[in-house]
C-alpha positions as CSV (number, residue, x, y, z in Angstrom):
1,X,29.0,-5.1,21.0
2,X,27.7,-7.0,17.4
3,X,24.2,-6.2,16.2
4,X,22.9,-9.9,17.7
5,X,23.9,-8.6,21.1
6,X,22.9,-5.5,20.8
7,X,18.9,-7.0,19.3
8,X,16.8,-7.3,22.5
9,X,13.7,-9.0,22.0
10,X,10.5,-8.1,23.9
11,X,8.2,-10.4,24.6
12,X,4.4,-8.9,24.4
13,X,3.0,-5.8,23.5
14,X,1.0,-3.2,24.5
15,X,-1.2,-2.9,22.3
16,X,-2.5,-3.7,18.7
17,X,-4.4,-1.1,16.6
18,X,-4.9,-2.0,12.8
19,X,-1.6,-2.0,11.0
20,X,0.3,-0.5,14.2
21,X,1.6,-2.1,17.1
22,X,2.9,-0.3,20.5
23,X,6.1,-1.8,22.7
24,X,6.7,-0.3,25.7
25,X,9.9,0.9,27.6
26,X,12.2,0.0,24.7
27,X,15.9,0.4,24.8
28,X,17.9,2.3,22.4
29,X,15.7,2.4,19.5
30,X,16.0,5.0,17.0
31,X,13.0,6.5,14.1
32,X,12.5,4.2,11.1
33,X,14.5,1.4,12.5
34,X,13.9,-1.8,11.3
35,X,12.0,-4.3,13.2
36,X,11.3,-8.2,13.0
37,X,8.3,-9.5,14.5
38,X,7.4,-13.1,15.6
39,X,3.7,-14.6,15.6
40,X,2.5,-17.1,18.3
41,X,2.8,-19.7,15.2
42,X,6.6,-19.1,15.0
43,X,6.5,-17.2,11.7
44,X,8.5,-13.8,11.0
45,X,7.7,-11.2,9.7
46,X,8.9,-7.1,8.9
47,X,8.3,-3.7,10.6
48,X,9.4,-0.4,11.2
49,X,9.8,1.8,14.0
50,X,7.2,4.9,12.8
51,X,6.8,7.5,16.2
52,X,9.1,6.8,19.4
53,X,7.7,8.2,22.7
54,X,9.2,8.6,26.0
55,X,7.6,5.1,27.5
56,X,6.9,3.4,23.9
57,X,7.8,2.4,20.4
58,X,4.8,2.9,17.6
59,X,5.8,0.1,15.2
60,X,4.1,0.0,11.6
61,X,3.8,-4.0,10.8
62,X,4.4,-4.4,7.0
63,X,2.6,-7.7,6.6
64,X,-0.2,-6.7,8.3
65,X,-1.2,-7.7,12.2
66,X,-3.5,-10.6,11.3
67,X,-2.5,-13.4,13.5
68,X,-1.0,-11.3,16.2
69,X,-1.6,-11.2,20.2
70,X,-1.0,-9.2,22.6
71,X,0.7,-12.1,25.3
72,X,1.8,-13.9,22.3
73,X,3.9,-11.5,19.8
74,X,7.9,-11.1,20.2
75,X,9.4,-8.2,18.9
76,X,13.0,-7.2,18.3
77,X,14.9,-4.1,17.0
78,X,17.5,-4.2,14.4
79,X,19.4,-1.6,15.1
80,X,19.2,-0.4,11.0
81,X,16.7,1.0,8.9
82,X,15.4,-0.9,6.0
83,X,17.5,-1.9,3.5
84,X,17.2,-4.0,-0.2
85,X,19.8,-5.9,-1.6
86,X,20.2,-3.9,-5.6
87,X,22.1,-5.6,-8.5
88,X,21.7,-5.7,-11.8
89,X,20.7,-9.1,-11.9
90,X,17.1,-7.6,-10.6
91,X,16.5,-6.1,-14.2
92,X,14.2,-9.0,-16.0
93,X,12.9,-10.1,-12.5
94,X,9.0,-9.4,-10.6
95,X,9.2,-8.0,-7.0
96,X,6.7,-7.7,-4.5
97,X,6.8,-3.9,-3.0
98,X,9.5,-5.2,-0.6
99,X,11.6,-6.3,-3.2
100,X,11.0,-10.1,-2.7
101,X,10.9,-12.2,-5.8
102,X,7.5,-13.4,-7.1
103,X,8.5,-14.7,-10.7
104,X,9.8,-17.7,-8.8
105,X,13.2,-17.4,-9.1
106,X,16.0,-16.7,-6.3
107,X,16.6,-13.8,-4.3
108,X,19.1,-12.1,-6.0
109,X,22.8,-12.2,-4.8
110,X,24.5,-9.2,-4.2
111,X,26.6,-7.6,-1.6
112,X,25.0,-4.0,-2.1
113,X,23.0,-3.4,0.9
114,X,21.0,0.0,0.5
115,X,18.7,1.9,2.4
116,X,15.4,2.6,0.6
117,X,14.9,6.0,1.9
118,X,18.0,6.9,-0.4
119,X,20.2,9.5,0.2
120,X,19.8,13.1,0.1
121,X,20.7,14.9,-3.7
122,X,23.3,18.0,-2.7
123,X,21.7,20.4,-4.6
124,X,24.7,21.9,-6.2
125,X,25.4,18.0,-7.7
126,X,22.6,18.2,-9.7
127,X,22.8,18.5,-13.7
128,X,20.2,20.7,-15.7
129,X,18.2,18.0,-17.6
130,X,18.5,18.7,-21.4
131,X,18.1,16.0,-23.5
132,X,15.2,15.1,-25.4
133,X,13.2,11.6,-24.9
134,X,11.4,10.4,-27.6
135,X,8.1,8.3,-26.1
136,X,7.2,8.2,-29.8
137,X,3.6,9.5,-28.7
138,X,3.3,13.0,-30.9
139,X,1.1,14.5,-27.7
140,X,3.5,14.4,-25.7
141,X,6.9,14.7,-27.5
142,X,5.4,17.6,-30.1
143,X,3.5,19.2,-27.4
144,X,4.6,18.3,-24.1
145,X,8.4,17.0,-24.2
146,X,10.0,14.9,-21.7
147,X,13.8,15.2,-21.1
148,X,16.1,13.4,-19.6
149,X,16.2,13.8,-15.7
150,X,13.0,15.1,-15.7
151,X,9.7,14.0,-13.3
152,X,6.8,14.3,-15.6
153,X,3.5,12.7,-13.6
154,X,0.3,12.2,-15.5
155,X,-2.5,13.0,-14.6
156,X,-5.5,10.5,-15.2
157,X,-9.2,9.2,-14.3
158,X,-10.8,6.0,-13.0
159,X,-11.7,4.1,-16.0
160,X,-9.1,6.1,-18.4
161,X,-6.2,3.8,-20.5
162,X,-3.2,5.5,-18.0
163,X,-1.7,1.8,-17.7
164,X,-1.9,1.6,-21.6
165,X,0.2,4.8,-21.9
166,X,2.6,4.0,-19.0
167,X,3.2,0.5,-21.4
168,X,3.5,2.1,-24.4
169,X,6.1,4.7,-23.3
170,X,8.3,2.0,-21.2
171,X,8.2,0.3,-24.4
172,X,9.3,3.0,-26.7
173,X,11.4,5.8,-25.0
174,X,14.5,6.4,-26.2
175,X,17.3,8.9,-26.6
176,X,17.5,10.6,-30.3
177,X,20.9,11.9,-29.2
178,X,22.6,8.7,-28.0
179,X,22.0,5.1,-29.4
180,X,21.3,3.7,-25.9
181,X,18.2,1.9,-24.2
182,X,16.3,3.0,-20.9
183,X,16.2,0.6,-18.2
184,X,12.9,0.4,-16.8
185,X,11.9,0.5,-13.3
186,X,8.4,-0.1,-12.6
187,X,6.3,0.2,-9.2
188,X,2.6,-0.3,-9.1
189,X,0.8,0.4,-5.6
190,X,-2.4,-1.3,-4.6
191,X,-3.2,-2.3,-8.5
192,X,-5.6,-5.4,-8.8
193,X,-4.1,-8.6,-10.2
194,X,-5.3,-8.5,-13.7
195,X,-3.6,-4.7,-13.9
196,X,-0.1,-6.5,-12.8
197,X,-0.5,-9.0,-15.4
198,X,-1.5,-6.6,-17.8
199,X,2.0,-4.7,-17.6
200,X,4.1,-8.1,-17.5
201,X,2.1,-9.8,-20.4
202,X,2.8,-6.6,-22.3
203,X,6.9,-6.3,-21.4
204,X,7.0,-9.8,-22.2
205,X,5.2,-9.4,-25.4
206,X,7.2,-6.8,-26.5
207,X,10.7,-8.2,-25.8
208,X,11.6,-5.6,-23.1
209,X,11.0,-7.6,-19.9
210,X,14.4,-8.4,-19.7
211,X,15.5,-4.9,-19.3
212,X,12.6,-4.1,-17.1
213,X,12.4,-4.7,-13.1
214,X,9.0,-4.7,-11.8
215,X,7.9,-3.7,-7.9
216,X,4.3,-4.8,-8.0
217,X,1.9,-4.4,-4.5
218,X,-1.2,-5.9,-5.6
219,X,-4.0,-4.7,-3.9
220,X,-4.5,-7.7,-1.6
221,X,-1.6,-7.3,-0.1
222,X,-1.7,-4.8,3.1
223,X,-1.8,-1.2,2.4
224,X,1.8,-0.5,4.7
225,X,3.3,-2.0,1.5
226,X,2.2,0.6,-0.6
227,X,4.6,2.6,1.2
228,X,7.7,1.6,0.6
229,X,7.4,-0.1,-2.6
230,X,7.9,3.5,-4.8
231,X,11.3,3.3,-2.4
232,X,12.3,0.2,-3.0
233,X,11.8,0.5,-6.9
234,X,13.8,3.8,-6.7
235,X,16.6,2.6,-4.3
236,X,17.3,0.6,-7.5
237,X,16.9,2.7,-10.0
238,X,19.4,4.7,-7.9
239,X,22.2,1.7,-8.5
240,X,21.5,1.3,-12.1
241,X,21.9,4.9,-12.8
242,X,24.6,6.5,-10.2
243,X,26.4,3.0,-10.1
244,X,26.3,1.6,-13.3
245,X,26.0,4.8,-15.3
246,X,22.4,3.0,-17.1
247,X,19.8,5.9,-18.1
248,X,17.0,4.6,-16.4
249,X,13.0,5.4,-16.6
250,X,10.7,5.3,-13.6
251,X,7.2,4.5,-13.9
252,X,4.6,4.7,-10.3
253,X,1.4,3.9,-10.5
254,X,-1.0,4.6,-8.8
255,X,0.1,7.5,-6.2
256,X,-3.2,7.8,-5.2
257,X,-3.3,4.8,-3.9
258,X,-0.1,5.9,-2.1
259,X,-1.3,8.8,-0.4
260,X,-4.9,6.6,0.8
261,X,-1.8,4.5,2.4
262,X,-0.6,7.4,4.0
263,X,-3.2,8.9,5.4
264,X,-5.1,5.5,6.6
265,X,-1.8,4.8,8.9
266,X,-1.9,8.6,9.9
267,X,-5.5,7.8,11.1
268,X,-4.4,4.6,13.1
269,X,-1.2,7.1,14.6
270,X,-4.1,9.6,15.7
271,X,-2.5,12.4,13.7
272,X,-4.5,15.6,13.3
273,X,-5.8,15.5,9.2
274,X,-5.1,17.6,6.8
275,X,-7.4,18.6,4.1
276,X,-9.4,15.7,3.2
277,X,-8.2,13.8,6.1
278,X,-4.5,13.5,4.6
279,X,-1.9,14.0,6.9
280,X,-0.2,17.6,7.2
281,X,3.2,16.1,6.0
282,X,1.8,14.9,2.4
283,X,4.1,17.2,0.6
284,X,7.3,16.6,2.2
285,X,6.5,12.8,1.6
286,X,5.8,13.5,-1.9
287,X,8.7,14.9,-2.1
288,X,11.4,12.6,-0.8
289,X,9.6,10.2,-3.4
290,X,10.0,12.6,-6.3
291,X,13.0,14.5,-5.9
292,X,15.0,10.9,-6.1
293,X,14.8,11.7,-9.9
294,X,17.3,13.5,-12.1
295,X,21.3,13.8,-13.1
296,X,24.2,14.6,-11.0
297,X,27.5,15.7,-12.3
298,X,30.5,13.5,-12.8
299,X,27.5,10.6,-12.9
300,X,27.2,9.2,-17.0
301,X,23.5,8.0,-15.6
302,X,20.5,9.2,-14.8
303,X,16.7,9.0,-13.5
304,X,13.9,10.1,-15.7
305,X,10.6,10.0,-13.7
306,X,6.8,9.5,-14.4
307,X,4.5,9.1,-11.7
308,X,0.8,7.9,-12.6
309,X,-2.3,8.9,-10.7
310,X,-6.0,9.0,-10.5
311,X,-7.8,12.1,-9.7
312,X,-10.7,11.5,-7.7
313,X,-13.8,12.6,-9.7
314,X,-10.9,14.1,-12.3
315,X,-10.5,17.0,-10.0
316,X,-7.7,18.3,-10.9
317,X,-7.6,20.7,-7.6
318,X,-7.6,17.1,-5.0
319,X,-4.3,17.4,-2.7
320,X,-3.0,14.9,-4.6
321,X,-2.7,16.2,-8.2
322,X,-2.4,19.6,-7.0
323,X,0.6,18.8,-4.8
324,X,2.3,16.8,-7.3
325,X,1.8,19.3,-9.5
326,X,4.0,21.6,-7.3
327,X,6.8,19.4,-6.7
328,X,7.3,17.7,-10.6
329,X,8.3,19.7,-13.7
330,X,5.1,19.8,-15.2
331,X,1.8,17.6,-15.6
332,X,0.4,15.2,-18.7
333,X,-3.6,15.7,-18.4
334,X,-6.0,12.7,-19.5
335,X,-9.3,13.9,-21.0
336,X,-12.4,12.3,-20.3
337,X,-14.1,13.9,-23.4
338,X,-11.5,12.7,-26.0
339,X,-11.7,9.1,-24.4
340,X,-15.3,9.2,-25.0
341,X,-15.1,10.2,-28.3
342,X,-12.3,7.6,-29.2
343,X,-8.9,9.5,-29.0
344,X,-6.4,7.3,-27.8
345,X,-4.1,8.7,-26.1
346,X,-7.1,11.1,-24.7
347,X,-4.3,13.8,-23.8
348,X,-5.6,17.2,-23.0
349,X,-4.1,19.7,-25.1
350,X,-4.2,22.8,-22.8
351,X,-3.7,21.9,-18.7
352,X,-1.0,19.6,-19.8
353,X,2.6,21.5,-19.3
354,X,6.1,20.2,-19.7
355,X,8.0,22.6,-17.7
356,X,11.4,21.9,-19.4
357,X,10.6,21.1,-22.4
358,X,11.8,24.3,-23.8
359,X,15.5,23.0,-22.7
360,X,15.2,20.2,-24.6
361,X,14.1,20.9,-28.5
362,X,15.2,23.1,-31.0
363,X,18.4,23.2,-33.2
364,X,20.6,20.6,-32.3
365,X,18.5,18.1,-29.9
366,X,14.9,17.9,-32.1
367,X,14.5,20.6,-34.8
368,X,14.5,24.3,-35.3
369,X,11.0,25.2,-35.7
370,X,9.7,22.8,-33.0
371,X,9.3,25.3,-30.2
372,X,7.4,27.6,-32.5
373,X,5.5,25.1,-34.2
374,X,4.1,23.9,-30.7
375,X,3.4,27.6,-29.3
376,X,1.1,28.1,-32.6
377,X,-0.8,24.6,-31.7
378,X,-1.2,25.6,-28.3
379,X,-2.4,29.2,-29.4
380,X,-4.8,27.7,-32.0
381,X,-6.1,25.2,-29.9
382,X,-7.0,27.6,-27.1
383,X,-9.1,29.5,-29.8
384,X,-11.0,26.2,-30.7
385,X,-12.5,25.9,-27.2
386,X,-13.9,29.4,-27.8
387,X,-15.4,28.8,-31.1
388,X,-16.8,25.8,-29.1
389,X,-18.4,27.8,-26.8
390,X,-19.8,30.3,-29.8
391,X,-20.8,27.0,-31.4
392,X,-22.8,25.9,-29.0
393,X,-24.8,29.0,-28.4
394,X,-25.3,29.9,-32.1
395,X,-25.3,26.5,-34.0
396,X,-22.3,26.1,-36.6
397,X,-23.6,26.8,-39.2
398,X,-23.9,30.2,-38.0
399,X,-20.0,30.5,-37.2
400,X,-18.0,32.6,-39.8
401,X,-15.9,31.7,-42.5
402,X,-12.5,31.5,-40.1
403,X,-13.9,30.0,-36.9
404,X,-15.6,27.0,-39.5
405,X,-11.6,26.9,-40.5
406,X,-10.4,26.5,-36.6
407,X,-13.4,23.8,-36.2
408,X,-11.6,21.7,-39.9
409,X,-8.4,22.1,-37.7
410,X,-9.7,21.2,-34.3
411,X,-11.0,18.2,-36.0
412,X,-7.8,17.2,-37.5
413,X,-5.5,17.8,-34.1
414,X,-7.1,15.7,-32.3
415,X,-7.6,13.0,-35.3
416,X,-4.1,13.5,-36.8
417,X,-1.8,14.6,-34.4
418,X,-3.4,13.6,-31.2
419,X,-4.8,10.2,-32.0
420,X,-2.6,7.7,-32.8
421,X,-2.7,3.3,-32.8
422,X,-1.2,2.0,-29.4
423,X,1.8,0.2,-31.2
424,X,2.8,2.9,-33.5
425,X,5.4,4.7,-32.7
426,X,6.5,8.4,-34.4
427,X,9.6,9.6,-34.3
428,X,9.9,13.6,-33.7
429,X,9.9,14.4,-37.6
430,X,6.9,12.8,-38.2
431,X,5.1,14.6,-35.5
432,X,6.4,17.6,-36.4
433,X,5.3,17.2,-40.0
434,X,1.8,16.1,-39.3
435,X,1.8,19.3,-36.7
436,X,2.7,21.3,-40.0
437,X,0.0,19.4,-41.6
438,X,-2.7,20.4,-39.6
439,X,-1.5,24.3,-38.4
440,X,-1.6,24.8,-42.6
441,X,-5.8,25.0,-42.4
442,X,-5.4,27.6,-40.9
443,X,-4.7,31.0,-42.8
444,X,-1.6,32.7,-42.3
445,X,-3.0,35.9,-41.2
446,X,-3.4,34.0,-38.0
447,X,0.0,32.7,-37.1
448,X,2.0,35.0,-35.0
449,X,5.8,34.5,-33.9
450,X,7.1,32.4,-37.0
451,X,9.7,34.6,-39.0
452,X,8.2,35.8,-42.5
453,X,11.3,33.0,-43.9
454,X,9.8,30.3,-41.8
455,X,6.4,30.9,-43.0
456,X,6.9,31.3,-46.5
457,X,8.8,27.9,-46.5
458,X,6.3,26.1,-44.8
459,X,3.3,27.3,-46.6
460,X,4.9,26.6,-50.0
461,X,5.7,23.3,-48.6
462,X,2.4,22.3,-46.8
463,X,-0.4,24.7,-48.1
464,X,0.0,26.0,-51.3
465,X,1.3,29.4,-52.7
466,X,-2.7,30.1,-53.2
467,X,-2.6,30.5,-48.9
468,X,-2.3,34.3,-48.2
């Protein structure tokens, strides 16, 4: 029996209830199951088989239901789950979250049919992540390093420049160990128009767009897209990389507007909520979106992760930053108090945490004293916030001789090694020697865990012999 035979089509449905719609008695249909839907106008359009009961099929329309009757609406099953057509013919190309050009040009032609739900990683397959990324940003490559295979989500604020950052690393990320180029995968969910443009405008400004494939769901289109459009953009990141052997660097934004997908269809299913209303399955979904990243062995690619989102009220404890934080390797904080005061990028020092980023620097991959240069920022930086707190009890000019000193180098972190212009791009020496730069206001009595050699060498060079 071929699929066409095998495709019954029912004619009517039982009901209609926002983005869901409900067949009854259907025949051999199995979960996530592709499903095409006709209008009373003729037209087409996508769904997928989301719950099946023993009398009916829960069907989640991915266009939206507008236009849809009850009498009037044919339905028929696929026998298949959703799949994308991947080549790398897509890189240089703008896809709607379904993978469906929108720069005008044709749907590209390939053979390689994939489903977007992926396939599961074998554990065992996967390949420590190692290698250092430069993003040329000193905050996060002195502070908090990203390495290759790595998720790495930040962590960010309505009104805060996340979609400048997310450009400016897709722009400059490389490999210091290998002369190659990140492909770039990009997937925005539920972004407004001028957002969308904002990240072609600045590919194409840039001269990267042709390495880049963009997934964009605007937020006019209906909120089911939102949910498979991190798939689809993964499904081909998955090609370029385990395929094609391309390094390749995955950027999402905004997974809160992913989750606000999630849970509005879990409302529409009648699902019991979870805290804040989300549904009780919000980490395993997470999940299967961010554990599509990394290396596997015998595979020269591989899938380097960074997942934007937008803490409600920047509360860092809302199911959706604090599950992410559970699942990735780490978090990259935005500060609302540094964007106020003109830091760009407004990283937070101290909640932001690159899990492996002790894997990936030191002798041979970025430079000896990098680890212990960034454990003496961190220490030192920690101490500022409680000279800040002294500060503002006292006055300043009541503060002693060496919290006046950790104030200087407070001021010069976040001026010098923090703050930097949007197009310039350091490479891991220079932020390493401006980190150098600023730790030497500080006196050496103060700096623990540095060999005496290591010290002496880098007061002489930075300081002064006069530094005790």
């Amino acid at each position: 029996m071929t699929l066409q035979d095998r495709a019954l089509t029912y004619v009517g449905t039982r009901r209609i209830d926002g983005p869901l719609l409900v067949v009854e008695k259907p025949y051999d249909v199995g979960f996530d199951e592709t499903v095409e839907i006709q209008d009373p106008s003729g037209a087409y359009r996508l769904g997928r088989v989301l719950e099946i009961a023993d009398h009916e099929a829960v069907v989640q329309v991915l266009e939206g239901t507008e236009g849809l009757s009850n009498a009037g609406t044919r339905v028929r099953f696929l026998g298949k789950t959703l799949e994308l057509p991947v080549s790398e013919e897509m890189l240089g190309r703008v896809f709607d979250g379904l993978g469906r050009p929108q720069d005008g040009g044709p749907v590209p032609l390939s053979g390689n049919l994939r489903d977007i739900n992926g396939a599961p990683m074998n554990p065992y397959s996967r390949q420590y992540p190692k290698e250092f990324i430069q993003t040329g940003l000193s905050a996060i490559d002195g502070m908090n390093s990203l390495v290759r295979g790595q998720k790495l989500p930040i962590f960010s604020g309505n009104g805060l420049p996340h979609d400048r950052i997310a450009a400016q690393i897709a722009r400059q990320a490389k490999l210091i160990s290998e002369d190659v180029e990140f492909s770039i995968v990009f997937a925005a969910m539920g972004v407004k128009y001028d957002v969308a443009q904002f990240f072609v405008r600045s590919f194409e400004e840039s001269g990267v767009l042709a390495n880049v494939a963009l997934f964009l769901s605007l937020a006019s289109a209906p909120s089911i897209e939102r949910l498979l459009t991190p798939r689809s953009a993964l499904t081909l990141a998955e090609h370029l990389a385990y395929d094609l052997g391309r390094h390749v660097l995955v950027l999402m934004t905004d997974m809160t507007n992913y989750c606000e997908a999630l849970r509005e269809i879990g409302t529409a299913r009648g699902e019991i909520p979870g805290r804040k209303g989300y549904p009780g399955y919000l980490y395993s979904d997470l999940a299967e979106i961010y554990e599509r990243a990394g290396r596997i062995k015998g595979s020269e690619g591989s899938i380097t992760q960074m997942a934007i989102l937008t803490m409600p009220s920047d509360d860092i404890s809302h199911p959706v930053p604090d599950l992410t934080g559970y699942i990735t390797e780490g978090q990259i904080v935005m500060d609302r108090e540094l964007f106020q005061r003109g830091v760009y990028p407004p990283i937070a020092g101290l909640p932001s945490l690159s899990r492996l980023m002790k894997d990936g620097i030191g002798k041979g991959r970025t430079r000896e004293d990098h680890a212990h240069l960034a454990s003496q920022l961190f220490a030192a930086y920690s101490r500022v916030k409680q000279v800040r707190g002294l500060s503002a009890g006292i006055g300043e000019e009541e503060l002693s001789p060496l919290d006046k000193r950790y104030i200087a180098f407070c001021e010069q972190f976040e001026r010098r090694l923090i703050s930097q212009g949007e197009t310039e791009n350091r490479s891991i020496e220079q932020t390493l020697e401006i980190g150098w730069d600023v730790i030497s206001l500080l006196p050496r009595s103060e700096l623990h865990r540095l060999t005496e050699e290591e010290l002496a060498a880098r007061y002489r060079e930075k300081a002064g012999e006069e530094v005790k």
